[in-house]
C-alpha positions, -999 to 999 in steps of 0.1 A, spaced: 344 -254 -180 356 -228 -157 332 -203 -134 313 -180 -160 310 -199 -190 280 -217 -191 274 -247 -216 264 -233 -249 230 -244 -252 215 -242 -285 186 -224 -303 182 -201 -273 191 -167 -281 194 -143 -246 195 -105 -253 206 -82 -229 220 -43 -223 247 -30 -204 240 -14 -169 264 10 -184 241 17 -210 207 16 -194 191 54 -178 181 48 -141 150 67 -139 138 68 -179 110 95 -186 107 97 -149 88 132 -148 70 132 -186 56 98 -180 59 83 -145 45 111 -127 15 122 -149 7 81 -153 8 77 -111 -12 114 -104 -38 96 -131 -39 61 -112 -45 81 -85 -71 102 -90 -89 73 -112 -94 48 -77 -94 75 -51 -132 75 -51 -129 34 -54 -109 34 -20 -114 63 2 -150 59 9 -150 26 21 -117 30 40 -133 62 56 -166 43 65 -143 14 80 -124 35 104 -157 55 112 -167 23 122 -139 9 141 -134 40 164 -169 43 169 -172 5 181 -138 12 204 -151 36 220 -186 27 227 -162 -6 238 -148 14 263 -178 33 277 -196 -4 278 -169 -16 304 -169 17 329 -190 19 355 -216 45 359 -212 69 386 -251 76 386 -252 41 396 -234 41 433 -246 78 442 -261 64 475 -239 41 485 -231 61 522 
């Protein structure tokens, strides 16, 4: 038994096609396309609304963060 031929193992039957033979890219802009445009369009409303919300919600929270931790000018007017 040399490199490349495996024992013969019995009652399993392996089918396989060429890379020769095989089309990269099969029904590419008939099928593929349409199918992903559909996928799309179906969970668009699914996802964008609550990923929307989410990042209204983050920026809003970083920036009222940020405005927490200043000081207020207001505060040391009389300071002299």
């Amino acid at each position: 038994m040399k490199f490349g031929d495996l024992a013969r193992m019995r009652h399993i039957i392996t089918f396989s096609l060429s890379p020769f033979e095989q089309k990269i890219f099969p029904n590419f802009f008939s099928e593929i396309l349409p199918n992903t445009w559909r996928r799309f369009r179906g969970s668009f409303f699914r996802i964008a609304p609550p990923t929307a919300l989410g990042y209204m919600v983050y920026s809003w929270g970083t920036n009222n963060h940020k405005e927490s931790k200043r000081k207020k000018p207001e505060d040391y007017a009389n300071d002299e």
